[in-house]
C-alpha positions as CSV (number, residue, x, y, z in Angstrom):
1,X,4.1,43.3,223.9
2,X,5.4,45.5,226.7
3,X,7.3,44.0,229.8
4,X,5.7,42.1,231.7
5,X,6.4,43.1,235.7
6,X,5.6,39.9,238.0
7,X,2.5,40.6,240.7
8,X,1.0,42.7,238.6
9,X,-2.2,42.6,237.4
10,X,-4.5,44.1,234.6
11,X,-6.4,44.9,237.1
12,X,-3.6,47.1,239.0
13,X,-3.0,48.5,235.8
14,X,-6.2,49.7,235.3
15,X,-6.6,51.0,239.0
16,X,-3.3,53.2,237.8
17,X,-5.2,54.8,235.4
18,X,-8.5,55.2,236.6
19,X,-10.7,52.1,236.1
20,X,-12.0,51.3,238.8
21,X,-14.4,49.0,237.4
22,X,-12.6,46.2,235.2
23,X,-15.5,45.6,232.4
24,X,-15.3,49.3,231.6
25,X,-11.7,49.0,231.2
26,X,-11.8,46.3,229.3
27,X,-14.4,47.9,227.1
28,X,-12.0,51.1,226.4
29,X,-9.6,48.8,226.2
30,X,-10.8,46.6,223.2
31,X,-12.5,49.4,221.3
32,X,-9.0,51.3,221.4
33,X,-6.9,48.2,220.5
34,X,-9.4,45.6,219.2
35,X,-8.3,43.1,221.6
36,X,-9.0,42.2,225.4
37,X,-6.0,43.2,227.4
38,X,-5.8,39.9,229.3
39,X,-5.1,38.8,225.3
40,X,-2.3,41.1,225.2
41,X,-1.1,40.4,228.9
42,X,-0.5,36.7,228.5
43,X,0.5,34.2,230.4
């Protein structure tokens, strides 16, 4: 799991790349990595 940077959201990160819509990030997201990224953001 990558470093975790406090205030920052999945959301931000997906902003960052061009999501502007979370469900379709999270879509690209889980078909690339077969997880949901708040899985792999944790706590």
């Amino acid at each position: 799991m990558a470093e975790q940077l406090p205030g920052v959201t999945v959301a931000d990160i997906a902003m960052r790349w061009g999501f502007f819509h979370q469900s379709c990030f999270a879509a690209y997201y889980r078909q690339r990595c077969g997880t949901l990224p708040s899985h792999d953001r944790g706590p």
